[in-house]
C-alpha positions, 0 to 999 in steps of 0.5 A: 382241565387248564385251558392251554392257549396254543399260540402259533408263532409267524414265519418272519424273515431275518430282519438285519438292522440297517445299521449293521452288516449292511453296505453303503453305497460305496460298498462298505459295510457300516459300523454298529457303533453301539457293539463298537463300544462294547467291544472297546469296554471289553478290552480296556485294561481292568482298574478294580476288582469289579472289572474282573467281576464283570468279566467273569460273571459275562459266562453266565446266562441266568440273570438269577445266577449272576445276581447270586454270585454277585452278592456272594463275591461282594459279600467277600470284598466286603468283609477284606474291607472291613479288615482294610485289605482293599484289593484290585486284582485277584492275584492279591487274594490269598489263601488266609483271606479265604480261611479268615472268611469262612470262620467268620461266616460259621462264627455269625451261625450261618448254616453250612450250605450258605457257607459253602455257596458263599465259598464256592462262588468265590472259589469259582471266580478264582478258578476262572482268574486261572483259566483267564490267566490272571494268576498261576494257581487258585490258593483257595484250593487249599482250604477246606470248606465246611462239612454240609449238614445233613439236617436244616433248620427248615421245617417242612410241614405235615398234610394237616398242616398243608390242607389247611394253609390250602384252605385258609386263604379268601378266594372270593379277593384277588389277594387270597386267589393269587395266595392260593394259587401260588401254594398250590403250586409250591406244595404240589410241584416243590418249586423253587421261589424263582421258579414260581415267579417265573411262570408265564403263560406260555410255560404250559404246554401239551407233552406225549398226551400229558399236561406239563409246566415248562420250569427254567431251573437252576443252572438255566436247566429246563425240566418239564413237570406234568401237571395233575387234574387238581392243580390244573383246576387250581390253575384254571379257577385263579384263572377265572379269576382274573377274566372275572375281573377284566384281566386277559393273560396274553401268552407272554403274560406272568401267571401271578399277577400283583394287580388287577388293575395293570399287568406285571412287567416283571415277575413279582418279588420273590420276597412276597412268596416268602411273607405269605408262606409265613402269614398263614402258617402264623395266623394258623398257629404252626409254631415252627420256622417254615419258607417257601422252601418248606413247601418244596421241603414237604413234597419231596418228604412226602414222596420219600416218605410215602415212597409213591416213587422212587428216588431216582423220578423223586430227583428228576421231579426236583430238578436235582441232579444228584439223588444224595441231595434229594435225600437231604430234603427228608426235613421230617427228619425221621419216620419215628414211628418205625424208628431202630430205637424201638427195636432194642431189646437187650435181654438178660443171659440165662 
């Protein structure tokens, strides 16, 4: 069973800096020069597009979210650019760009889900130039995005295959131990990349008699997953592992550590998830274009498949909010075996 360190937090007293809020010896209260400034960079008139930018990614509070529409809304400036059309302000956006674009994305063969992010963050940013009075009306409404396709080039993996992807790291290193730990729980929890990164110690936690991880989704949406006796034990031994080896995770601690020499700071890069997914799966010989998000892929498939739960708890599981998007996740595409093709049988009239 995982060992969960319950931690409980001191009662403190508001503490207000001395610096704000706080009367001098006339009375008067003392500037906070610090959100002085920011308040004077918030109303000073926007020069570039970045200004504007700025200023409609401040709603977000998912630092993972603001970074995605950031890229997404550079990626889109970028390509004007590159047309020399060098635009300052969103009201200079018009509808043709928006359409230019999208053929541009599906002529490089992007699939049509990273089309349509693409699109919708830039969408998103024009609907807020309306609500913020920047412009009368969003033009991009007028142009049609890209159908979504229901197949994926990424491939989930079959139950041989995740058995032996489990077992082909060397535990007996930090290396192999933190792999394992880390597919472990991608293939048992189907956590998103960033959601793994994440984890911290303090993420686990008792819920009504269950065992479950705290995991701050997309959206900054928290869904709690209860944890089983064999991931708990994956847990635990990686864990062990690091006791072992003069390594104390404190509460605030990220589960996956690098090093054991010094702790993270930050979660590890997300990039390091993607190249051990793909070492293993290449040095087992699995010929077929697998991510970390194919092991998201293979959980949600086996549960649809198995049909061990129904659709709905499949979705809540997933931390999906419409159940047509988990029915997309089926990447082993089709139950052949019990497929309507073998079920047609014309037979000639007599």
């Amino acid at each position: 069973m995982l060992l969960l360190v319950m931690v409980k937090k001191k009662s403190t007293d508001l503490i207000v800096s001395s610096k704000t809020h706080v009367p001098d010896q006339a009375g008067r209260f003392q500037i906070n020069e610090a959100l002085a400034q920011k308040f004077v960079e918030a109303s000073q008139k926007k020069t570039s597009i970045n200004d504007f930018m700025n200023e409609f990614l401040m709603q977000f509070l998912s630092p993972d979210t603001k970074t995605a529409y950031m890229k997404d809304l550079q990626f889109f400036f970028d390509f004007l650019k590159s047309g020399n059309v060098l635009v300052t302000h969103p009201k200079e956006i018009q509808s043709y760009h928006f359409g230019l674009y999208r053929d541009h994305l599906l002529e490089r063969g992007l699939s049509s889900a990273t089309v349509n992010r693409r699109l919708v963050c830039i969408r998103s940013f024009m609907k807020w130039s309306v609500a913020a009075r920047l412009i009368d009306h969003n033009p991009l409404d007028v142009v049609k995005l890209p159908k979504i396709q229901t197949e994926s080039p990424t491939l989930a993996f079959d139950d041989e295959e995740v058995v032996r992807m489990l077992e082909a790291p060397d535990t007996k290193t930090h290396r192999g131990a933190l792999h394992r730990v880390s597919m472990a729980l991608l293939f048992n929890l189907g956590l998103r990349r960033s959601e793994l990164t994440h984890i911290r110690l303090m993420d686990f936690a008792k819920e009504r008699g269950h065992t479950v991880l705290r995991i701050h989704g997309k959206g900054d949406k928290i869904r709690l997953i209860p944890i089983n006796e064999s991931v708990q034990h994956e847990i635990q031994r990686y864990l062990d592992h690091l006791t072992e080896n003069g390594v104390t995770l404190d509460f605030e601690d990220y589960l996956l550590q690098i090093e054991l020499k010094t702790k993270n700071e930050k979660p590890i890069d997300g990039s390091t998830i993607y190249r051990i997914i793909e070492k293993y799966a290449k040095d087992l010989g699995i010929n077929k274009r697998v991510s970390p998000h194919s092991c998201r892929a293979t959980v949600i498939s086996h549960l649809l498949d198995t049909q061990s739960a129904p659709i709905r708890d499949v979705a809540i599981f997933a931390g999906h909010a419409n159940i047509t998007t988990t029915e997309r996740y089926d990447k082993r595409r089709q139950n052949l075996k019990n497929s309507a093709a073998y079920h047609v049988d014309y037979k000639k009239i007599s």
